[in-house]
DSSP file (Angstrom, degrees, kcal/mol; ACC not computed):
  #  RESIDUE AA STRUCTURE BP1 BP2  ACC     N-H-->O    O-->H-N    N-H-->O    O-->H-N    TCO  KAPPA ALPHA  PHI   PSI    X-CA   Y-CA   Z-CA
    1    1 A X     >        0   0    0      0, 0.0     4,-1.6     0, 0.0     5,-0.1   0.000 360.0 360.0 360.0 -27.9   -6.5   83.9  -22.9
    2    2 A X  H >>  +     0   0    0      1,-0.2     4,-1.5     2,-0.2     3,-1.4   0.994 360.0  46.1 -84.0 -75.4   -8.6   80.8  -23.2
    3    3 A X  H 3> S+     0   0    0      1,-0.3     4,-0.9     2,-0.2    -1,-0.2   0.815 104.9  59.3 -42.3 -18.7   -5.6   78.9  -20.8
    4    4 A X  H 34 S+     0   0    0      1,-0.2     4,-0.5     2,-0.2     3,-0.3   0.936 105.6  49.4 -82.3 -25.3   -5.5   81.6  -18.4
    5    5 A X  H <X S+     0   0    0     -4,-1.6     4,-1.1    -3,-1.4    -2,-0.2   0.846 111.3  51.1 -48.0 -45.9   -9.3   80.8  -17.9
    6    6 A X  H  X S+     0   0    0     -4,-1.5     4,-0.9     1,-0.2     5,-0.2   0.566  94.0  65.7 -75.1 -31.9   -8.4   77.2  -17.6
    7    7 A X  H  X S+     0   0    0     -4,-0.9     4,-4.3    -3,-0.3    -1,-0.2   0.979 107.0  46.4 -85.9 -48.8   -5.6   77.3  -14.8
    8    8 A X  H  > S+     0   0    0     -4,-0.5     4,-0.9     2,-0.2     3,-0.2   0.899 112.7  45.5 -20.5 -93.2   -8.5   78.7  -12.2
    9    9 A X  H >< S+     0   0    0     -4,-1.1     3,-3.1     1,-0.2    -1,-0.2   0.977 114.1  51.8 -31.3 -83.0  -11.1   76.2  -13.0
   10   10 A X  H 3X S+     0   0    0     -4,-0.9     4,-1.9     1,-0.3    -1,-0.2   0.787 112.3  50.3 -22.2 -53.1   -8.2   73.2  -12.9
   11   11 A X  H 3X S+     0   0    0     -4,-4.3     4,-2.4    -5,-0.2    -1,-0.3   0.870 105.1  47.8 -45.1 -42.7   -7.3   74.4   -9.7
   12   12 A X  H XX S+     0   0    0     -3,-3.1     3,-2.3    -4,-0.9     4,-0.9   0.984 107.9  58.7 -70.1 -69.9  -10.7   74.7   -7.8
   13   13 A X  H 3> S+     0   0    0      1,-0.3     4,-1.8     2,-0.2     3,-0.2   0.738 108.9  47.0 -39.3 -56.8  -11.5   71.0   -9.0
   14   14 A X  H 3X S+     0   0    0     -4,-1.9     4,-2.5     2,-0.2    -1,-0.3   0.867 115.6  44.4 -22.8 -55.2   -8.0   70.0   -7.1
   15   15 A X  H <X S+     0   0    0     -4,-2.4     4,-0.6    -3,-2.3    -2,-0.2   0.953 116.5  46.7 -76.0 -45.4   -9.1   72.0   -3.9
   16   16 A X  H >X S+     0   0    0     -4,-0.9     4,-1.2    -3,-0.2     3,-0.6   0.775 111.2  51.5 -61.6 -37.8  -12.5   70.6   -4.2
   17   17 A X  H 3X S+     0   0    0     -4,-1.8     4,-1.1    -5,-0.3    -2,-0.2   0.947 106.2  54.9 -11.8 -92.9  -11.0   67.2   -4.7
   18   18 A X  H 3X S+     0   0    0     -4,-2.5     4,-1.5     2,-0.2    -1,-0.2   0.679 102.2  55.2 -16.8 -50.1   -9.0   67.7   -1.6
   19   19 A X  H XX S+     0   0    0     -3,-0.6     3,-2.1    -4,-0.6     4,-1.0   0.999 108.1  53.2 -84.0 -63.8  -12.4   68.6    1.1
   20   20 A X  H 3X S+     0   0    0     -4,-1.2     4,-2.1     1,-0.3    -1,-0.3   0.643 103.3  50.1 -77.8  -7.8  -13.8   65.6    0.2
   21   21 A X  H 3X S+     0   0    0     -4,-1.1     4,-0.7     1,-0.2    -1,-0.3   0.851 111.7  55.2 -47.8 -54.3  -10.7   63.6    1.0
   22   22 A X  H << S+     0   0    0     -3,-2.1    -2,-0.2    -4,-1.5    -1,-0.2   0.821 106.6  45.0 -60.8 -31.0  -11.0   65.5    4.2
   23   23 A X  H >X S+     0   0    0     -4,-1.0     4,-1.5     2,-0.2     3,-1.5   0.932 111.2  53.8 -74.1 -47.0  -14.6   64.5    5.1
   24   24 A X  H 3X S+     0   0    0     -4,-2.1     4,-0.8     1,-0.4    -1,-0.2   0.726 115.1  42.6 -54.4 -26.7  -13.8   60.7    4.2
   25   25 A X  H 3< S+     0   0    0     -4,-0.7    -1,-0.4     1,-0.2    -2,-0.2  -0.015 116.1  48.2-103.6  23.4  -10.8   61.1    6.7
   26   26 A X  H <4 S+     0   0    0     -3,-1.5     4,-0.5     3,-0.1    -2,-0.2   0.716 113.2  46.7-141.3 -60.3  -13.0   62.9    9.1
   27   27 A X  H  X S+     0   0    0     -4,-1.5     4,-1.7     2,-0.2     3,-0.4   0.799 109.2  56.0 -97.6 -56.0  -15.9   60.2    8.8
   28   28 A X  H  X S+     0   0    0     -4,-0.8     4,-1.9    -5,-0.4    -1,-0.2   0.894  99.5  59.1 -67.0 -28.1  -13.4   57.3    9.2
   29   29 A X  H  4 S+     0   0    0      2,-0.2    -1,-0.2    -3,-0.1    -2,-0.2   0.885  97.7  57.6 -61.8 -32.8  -12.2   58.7   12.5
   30   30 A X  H  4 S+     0   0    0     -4,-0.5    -2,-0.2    -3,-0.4    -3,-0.1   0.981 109.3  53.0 -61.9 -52.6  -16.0   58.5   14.2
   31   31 A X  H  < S+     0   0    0     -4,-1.7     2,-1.3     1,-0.2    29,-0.3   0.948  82.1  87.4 -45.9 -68.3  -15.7   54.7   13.3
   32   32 A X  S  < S+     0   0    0     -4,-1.9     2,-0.2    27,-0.1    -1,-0.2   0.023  78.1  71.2 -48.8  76.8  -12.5   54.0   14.9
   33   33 A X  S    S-     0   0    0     -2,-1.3    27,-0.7    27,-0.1     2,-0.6  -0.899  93.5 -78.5-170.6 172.4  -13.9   53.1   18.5
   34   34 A X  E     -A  139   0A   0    105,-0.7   105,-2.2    25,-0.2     2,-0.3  -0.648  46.6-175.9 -96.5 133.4  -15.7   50.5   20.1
   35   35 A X  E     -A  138   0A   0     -2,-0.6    23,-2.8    23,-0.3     2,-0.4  -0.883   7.4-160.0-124.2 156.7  -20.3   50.4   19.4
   36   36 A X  E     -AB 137  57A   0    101,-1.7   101,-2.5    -2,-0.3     2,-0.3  -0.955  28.8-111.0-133.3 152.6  -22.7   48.0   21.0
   37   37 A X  E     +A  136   0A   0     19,-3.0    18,-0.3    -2,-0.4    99,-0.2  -0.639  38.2 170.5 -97.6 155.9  -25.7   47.5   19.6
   38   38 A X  S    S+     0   0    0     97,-5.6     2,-0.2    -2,-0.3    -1,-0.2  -0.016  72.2   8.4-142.3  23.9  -28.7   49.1   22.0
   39   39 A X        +     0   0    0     96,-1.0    96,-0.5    98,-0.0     2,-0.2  -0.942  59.9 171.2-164.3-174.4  -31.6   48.6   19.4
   40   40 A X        -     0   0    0     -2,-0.2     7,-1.1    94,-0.2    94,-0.2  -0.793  11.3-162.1 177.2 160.9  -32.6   46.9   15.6
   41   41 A X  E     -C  133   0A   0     92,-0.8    92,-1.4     5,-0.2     2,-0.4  -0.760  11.3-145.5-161.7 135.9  -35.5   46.5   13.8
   42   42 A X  E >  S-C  132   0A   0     -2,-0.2     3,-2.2    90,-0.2    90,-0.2  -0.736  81.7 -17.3 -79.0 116.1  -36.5   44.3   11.0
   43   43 A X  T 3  S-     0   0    0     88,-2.2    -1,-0.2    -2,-0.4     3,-0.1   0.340 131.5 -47.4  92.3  -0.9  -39.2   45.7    8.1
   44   44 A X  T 3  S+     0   0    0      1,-0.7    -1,-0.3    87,-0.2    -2,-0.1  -0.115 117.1 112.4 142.1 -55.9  -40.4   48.5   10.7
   45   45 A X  S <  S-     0   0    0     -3,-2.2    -1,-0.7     1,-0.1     2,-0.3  -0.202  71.1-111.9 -82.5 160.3  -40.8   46.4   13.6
   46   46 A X        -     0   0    0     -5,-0.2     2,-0.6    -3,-0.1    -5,-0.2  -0.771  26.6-150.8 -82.8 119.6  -38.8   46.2   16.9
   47   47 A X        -     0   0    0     -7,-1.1     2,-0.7    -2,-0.3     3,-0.1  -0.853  21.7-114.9-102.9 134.0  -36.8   43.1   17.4
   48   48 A X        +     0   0    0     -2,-0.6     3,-0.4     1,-0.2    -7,-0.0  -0.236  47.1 150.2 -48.1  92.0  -36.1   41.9   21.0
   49   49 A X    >   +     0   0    0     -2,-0.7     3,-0.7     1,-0.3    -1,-0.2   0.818  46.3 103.5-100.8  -7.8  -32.5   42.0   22.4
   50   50 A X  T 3  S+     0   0    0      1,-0.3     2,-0.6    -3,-0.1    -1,-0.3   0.598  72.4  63.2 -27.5 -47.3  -33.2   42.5   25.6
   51   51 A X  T 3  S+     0   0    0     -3,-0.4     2,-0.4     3,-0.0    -1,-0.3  -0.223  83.2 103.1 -93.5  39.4  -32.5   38.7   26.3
   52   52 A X    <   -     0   0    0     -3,-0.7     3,-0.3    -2,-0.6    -3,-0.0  -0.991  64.2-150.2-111.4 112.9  -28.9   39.2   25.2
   53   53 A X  S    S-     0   0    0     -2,-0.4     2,-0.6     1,-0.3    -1,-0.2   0.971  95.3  -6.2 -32.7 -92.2  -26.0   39.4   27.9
   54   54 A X  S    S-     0   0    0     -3,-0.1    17,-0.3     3,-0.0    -1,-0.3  -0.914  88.0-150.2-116.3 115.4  -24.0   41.5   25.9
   55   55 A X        -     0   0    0     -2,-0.6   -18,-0.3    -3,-0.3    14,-0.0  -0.126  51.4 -22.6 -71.5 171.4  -25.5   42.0   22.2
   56   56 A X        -     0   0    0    -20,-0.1   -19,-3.0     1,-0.1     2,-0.4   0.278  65.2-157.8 -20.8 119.5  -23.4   42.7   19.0
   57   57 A X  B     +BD  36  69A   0     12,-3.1    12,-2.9   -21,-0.1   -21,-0.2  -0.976  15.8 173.0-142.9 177.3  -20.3   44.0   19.3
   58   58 A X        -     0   0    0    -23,-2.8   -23,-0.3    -2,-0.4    10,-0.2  -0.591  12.6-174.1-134.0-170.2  -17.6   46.0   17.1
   59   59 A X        -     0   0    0    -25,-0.2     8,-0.8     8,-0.2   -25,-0.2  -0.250  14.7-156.2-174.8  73.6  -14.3   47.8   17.2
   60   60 A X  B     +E   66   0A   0    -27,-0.7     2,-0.2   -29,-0.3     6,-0.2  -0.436  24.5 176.6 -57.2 125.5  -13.0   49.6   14.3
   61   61 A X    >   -     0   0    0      4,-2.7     3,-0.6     1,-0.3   -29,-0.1  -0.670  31.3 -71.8-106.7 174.5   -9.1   50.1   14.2
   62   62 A X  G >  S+     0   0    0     -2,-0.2     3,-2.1     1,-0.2    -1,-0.3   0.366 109.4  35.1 -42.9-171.8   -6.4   51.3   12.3
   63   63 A X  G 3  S-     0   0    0      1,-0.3    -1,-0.2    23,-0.0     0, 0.0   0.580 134.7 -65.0  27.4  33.9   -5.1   49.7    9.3
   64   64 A X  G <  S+     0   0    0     -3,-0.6    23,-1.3     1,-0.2     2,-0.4   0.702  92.0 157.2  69.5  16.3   -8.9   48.7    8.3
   65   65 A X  E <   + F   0  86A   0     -3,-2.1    -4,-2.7    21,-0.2     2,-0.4  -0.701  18.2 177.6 -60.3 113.9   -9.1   46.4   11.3
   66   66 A X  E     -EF  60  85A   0     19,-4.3    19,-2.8    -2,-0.4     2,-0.3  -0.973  15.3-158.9-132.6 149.2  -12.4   45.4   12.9
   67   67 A X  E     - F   0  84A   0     -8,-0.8     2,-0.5    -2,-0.4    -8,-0.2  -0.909  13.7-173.6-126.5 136.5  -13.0   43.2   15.6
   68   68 A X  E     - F   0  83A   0     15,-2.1    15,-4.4    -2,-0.3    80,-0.3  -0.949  16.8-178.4-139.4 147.8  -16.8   41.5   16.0
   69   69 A X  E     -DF  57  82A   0    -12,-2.9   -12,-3.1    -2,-0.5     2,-0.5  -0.758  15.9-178.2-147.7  98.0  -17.9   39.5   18.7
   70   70 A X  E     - F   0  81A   0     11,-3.0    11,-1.0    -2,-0.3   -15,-0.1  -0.880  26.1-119.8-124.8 108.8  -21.6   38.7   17.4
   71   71 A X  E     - F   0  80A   0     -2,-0.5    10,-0.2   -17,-0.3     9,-0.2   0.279  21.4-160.0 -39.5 172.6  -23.9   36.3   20.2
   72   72 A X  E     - F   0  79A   0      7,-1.0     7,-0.8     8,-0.1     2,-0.2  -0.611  14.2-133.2-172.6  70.0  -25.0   33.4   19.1
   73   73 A X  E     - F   0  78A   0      5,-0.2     2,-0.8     1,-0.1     5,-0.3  -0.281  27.0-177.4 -19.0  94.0  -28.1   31.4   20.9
   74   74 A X  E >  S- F   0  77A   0      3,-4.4     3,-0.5    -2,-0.2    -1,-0.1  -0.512  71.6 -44.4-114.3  73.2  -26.9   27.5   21.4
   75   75 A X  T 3  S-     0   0    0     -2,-0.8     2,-0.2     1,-0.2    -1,-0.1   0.972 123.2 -38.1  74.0  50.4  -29.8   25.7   22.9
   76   76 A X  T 3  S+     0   0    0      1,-0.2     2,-0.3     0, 0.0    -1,-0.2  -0.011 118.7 101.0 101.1 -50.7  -30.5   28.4   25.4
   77   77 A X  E <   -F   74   0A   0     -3,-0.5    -3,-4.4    -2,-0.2     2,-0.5  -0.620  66.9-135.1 -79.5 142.2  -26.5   29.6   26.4
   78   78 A X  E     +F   73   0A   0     -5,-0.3     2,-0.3    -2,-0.3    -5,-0.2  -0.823  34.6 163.4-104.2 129.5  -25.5   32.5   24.8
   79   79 A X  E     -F   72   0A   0     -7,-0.8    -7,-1.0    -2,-0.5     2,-0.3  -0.811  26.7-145.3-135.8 165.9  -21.4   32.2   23.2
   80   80 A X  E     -F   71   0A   0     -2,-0.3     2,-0.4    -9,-0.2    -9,-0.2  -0.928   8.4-118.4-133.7 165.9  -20.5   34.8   20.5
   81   81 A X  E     -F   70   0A   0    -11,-1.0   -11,-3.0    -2,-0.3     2,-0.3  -0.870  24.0-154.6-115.1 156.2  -18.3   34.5   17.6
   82   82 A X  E     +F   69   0A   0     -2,-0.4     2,-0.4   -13,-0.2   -13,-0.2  -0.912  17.1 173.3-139.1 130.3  -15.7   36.4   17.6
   83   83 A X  E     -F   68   0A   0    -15,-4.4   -15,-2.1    -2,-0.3     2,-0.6  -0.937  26.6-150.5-151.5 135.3  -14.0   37.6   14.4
   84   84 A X  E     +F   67   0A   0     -2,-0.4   -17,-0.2   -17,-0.2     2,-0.2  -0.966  40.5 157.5-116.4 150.7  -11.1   40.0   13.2
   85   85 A X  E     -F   66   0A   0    -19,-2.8   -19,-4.3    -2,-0.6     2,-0.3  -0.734  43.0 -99.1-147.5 171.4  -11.9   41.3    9.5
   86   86 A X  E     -F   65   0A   0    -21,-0.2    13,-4.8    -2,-0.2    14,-0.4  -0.755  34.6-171.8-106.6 142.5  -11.2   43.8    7.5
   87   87 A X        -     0   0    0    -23,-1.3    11,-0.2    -2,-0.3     2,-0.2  -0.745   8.7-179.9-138.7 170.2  -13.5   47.1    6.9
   88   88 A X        -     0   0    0      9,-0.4     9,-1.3    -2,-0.2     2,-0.4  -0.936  14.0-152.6-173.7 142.3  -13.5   49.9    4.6
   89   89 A X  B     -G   96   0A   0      7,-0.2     2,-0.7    -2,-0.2     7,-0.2  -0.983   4.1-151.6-141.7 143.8  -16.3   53.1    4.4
   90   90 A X        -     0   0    0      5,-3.1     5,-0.4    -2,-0.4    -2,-0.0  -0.969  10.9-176.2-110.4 104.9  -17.2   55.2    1.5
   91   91 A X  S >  S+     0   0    0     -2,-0.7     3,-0.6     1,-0.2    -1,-0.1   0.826  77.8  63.2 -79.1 -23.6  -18.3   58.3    2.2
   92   92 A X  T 3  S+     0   0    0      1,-0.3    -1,-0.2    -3,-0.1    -2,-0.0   0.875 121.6  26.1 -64.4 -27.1  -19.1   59.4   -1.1
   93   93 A X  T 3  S-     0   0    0      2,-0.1    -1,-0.3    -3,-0.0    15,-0.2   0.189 105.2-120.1-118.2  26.4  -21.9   56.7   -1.2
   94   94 A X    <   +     0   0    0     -3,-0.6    14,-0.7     1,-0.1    -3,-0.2   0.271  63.9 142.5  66.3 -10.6  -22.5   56.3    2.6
   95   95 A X  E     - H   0 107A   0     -5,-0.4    -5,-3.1    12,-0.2     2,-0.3  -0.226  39.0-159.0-103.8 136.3  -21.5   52.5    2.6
   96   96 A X  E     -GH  89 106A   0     10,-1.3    10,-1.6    -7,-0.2     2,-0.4  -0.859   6.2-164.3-105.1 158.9  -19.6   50.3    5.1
   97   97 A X  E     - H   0 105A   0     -9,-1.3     2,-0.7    -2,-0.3    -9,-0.4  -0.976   5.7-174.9-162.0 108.4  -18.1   47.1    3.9
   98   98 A X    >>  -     0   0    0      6,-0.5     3,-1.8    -2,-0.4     4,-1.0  -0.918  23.2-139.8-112.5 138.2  -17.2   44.8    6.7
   99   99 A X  G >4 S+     0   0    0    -13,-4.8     3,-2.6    -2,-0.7     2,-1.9   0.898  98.3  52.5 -66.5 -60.6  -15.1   41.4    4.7
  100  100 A X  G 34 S+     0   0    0    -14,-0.4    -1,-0.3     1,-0.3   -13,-0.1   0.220 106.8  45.1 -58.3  14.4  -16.9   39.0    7.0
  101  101 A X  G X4 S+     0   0    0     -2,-1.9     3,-2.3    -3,-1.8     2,-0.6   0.487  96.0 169.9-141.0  -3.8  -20.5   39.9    6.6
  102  102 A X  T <<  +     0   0    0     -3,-2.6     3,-0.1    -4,-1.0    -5,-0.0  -0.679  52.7  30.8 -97.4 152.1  -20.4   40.2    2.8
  103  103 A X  T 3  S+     0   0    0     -2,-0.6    -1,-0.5    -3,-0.0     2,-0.2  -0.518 101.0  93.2 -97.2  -1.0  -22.1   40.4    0.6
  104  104 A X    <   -     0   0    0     -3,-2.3    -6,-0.5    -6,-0.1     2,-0.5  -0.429  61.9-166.6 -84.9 129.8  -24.2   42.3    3.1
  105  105 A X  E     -H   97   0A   0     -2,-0.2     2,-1.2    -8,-0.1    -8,-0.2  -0.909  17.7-127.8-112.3 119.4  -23.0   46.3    2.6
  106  106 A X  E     -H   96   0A   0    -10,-1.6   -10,-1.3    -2,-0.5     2,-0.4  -0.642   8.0-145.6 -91.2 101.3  -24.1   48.8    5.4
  107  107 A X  E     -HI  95 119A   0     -2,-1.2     2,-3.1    12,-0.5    12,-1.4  -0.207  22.3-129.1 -53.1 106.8  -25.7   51.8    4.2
  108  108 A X  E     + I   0 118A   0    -14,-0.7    10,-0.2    -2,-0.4    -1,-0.1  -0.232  36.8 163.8 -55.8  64.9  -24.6   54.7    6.8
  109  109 A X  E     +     0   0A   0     -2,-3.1     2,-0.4     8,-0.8     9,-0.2   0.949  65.1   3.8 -68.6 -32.3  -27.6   56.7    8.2
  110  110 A X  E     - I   0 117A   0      7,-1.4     7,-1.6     2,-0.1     2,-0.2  -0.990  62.8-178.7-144.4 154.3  -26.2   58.5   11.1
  111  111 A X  E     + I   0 116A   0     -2,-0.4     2,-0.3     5,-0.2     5,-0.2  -0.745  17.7 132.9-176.6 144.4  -22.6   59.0   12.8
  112  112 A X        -     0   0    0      3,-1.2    26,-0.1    -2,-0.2    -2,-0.1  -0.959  61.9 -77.4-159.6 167.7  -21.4   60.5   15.3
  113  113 A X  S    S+     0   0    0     -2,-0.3    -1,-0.1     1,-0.2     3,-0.1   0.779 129.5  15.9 -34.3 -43.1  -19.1   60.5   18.7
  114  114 A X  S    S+     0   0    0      1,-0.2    24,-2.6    23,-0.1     2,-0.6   0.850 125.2  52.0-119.2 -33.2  -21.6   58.6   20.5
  115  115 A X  E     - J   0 137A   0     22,-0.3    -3,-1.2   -80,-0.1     2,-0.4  -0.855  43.7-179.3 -90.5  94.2  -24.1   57.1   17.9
  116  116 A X  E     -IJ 111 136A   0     20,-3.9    20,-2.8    -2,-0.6     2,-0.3  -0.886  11.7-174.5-110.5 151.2  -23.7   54.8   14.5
  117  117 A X  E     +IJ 110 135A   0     -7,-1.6    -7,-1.4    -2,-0.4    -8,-0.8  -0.964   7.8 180.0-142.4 115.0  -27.0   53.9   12.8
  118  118 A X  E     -IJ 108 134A   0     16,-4.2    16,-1.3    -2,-0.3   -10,-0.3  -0.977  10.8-167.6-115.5 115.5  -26.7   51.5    9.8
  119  119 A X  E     +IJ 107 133A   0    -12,-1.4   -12,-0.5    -2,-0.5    14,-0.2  -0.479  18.7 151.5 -56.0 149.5  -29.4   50.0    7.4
  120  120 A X  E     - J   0 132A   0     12,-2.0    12,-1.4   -14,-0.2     2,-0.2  -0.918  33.3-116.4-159.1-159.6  -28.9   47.1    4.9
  121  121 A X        -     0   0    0     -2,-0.2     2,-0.3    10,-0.2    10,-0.1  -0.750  22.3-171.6-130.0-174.0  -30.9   44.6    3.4
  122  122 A X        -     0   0    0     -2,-0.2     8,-3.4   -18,-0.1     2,-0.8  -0.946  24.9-108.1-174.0 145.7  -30.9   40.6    3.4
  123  123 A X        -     0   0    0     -2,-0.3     6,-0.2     6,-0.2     5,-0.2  -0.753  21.6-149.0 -83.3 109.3  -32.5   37.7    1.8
  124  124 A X    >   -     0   0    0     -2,-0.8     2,-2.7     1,-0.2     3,-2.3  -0.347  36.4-104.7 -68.2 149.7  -35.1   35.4    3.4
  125  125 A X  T 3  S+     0   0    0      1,-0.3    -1,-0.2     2,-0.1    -2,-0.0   0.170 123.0  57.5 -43.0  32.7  -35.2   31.8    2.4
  126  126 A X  T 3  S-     0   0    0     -2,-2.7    -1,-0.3     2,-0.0    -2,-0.1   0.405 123.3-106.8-142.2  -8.2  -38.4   32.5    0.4
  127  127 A X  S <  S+     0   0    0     -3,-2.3    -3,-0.1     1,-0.0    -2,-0.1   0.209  76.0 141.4 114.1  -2.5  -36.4   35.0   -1.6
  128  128 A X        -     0   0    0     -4,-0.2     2,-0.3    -5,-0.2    -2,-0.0   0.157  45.3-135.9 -41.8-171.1  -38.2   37.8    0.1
  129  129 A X        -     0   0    0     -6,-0.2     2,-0.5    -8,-0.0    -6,-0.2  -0.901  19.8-166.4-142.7 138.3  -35.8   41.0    1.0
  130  130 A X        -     0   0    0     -8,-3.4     2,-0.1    -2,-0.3    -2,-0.0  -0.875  16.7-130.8-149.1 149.5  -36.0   42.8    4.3
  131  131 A X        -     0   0    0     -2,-0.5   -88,-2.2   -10,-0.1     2,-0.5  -0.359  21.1-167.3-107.8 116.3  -34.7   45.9    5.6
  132  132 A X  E     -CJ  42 120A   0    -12,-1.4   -12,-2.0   -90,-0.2     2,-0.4  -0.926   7.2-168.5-118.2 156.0  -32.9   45.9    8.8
  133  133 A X  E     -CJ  41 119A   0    -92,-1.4   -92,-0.8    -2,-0.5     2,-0.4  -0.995   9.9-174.5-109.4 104.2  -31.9   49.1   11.0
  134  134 A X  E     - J   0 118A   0    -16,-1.3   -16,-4.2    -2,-0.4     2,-0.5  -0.919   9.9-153.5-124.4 139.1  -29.4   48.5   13.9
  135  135 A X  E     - J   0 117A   0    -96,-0.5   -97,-5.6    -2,-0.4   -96,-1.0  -0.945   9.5-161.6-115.1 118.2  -28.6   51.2   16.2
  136  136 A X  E     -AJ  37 116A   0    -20,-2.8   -20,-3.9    -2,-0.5   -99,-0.2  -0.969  13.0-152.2-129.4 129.6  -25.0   51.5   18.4
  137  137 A X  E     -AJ  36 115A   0   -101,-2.5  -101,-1.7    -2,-0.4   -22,-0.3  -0.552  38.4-103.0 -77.9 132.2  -24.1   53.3   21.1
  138  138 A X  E     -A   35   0A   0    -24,-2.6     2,-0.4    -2,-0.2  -103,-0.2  -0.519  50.5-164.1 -53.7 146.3  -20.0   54.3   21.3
  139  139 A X  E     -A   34   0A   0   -105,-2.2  -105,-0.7   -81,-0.1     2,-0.4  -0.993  28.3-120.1-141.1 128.3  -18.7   51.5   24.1
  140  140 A X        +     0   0    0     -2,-0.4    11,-2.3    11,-0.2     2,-0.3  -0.807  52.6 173.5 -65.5 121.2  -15.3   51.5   26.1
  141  141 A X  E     -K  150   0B   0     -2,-0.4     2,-0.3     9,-0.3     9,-0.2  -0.841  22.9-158.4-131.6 153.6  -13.8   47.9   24.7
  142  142 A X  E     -K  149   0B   0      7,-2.0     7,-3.5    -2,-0.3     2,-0.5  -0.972   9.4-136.4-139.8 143.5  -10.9   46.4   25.1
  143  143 A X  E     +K  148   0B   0     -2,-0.3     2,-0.4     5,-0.2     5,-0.2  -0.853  25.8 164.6 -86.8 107.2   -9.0   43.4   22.7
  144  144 A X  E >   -K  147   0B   0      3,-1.8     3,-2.0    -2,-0.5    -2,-0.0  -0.949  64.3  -9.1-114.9 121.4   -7.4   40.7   24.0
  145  145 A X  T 3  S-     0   0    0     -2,-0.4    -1,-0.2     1,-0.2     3,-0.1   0.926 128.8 -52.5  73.5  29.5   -6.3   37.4   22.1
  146  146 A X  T 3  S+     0   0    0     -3,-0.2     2,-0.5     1,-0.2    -1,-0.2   0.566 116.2 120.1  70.9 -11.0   -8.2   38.4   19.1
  147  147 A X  E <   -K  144   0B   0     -3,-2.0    -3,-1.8   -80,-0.1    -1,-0.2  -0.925  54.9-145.1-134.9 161.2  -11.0   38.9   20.8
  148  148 A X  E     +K  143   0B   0     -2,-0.5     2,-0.3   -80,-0.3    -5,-0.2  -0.449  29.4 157.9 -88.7 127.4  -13.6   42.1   21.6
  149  149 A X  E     -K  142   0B   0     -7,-3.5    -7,-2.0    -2,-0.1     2,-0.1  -0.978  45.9 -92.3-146.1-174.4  -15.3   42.5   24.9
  150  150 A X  E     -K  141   0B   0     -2,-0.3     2,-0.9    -9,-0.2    -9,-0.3  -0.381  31.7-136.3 -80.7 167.4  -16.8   45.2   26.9
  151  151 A X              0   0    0    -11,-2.3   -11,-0.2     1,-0.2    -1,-0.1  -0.933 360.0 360.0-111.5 114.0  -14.5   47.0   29.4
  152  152 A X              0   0    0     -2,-0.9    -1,-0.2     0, 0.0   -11,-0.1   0.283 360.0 360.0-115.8 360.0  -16.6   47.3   32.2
């Protein structure tokens, strides 16, 4: 009697097992598109991008492919580096893991068709830590050569 109890149970854990499978694969699809970042703010505070051409941008693909093209100030001219990596998202723990930017791990606050909103944290040179918040808009992008720009 005691196994016939047992077969139930085993089962549901499997089926339960299963939806979260679904969510992860559900969650990983909002990624796969191009975001630009349209805000950020360090500790609270608003940091200024306005005086960015085109600020940070990304491009989640298939096969754990992400494409970054992140500006770069050089004495006034703006260049970006431009970088294909590998990513990977956890849904169970919220987290995005882009290879090129760790150790830094992005805590998932919002996503959606049009919106990603990420926290993480970072270390100042005085050892401090402080908490930044970047906000991305979904973007039409196109790759060329290895690298991301907007498709305007």
């Amino acid at each position: 009697m005691k196994k016939l109890f047992l077969v139930p149970f085993i089962l549901s854990l499997f089926f339960l097992a299963g939806c979260d499978d679904d969510k992860q694969e559900q969650n990983e699809k909002l990624f796969k598109q191009g975001w630009l970042l349209v805000a950020e703010k360090q500790n609270g505070a608003d940091v200024d991008i306005s005086g960015i051409p085109i600020p940070e941008l990304m491009y989640f693909g298939n096969q754990s492919v992400c494409y970054l093209a992140i500006p770069v100030n050089n004495q006034g001219t703006w260049t970006y580096k431009n970088t294909r990596t590998a990513w990977s998202y956890d849904d169970s723990h919220l987290t995005l893991n882009i290879a090129s930017l760790l150790p830094v791990t992005y805590y998932v606050e919002t996503i959606n068709n049009s919106s990603l909103i990420v926290r993480y944290n970072a270390f100042t040179s005085t050892g401090s830590i402080d908490t930044y918040i970047k906000e991305y808009a979904s973007a039409k992008v196109r790759v060329e050569n290895l690298t991301i720009r907007l498709d305007e």
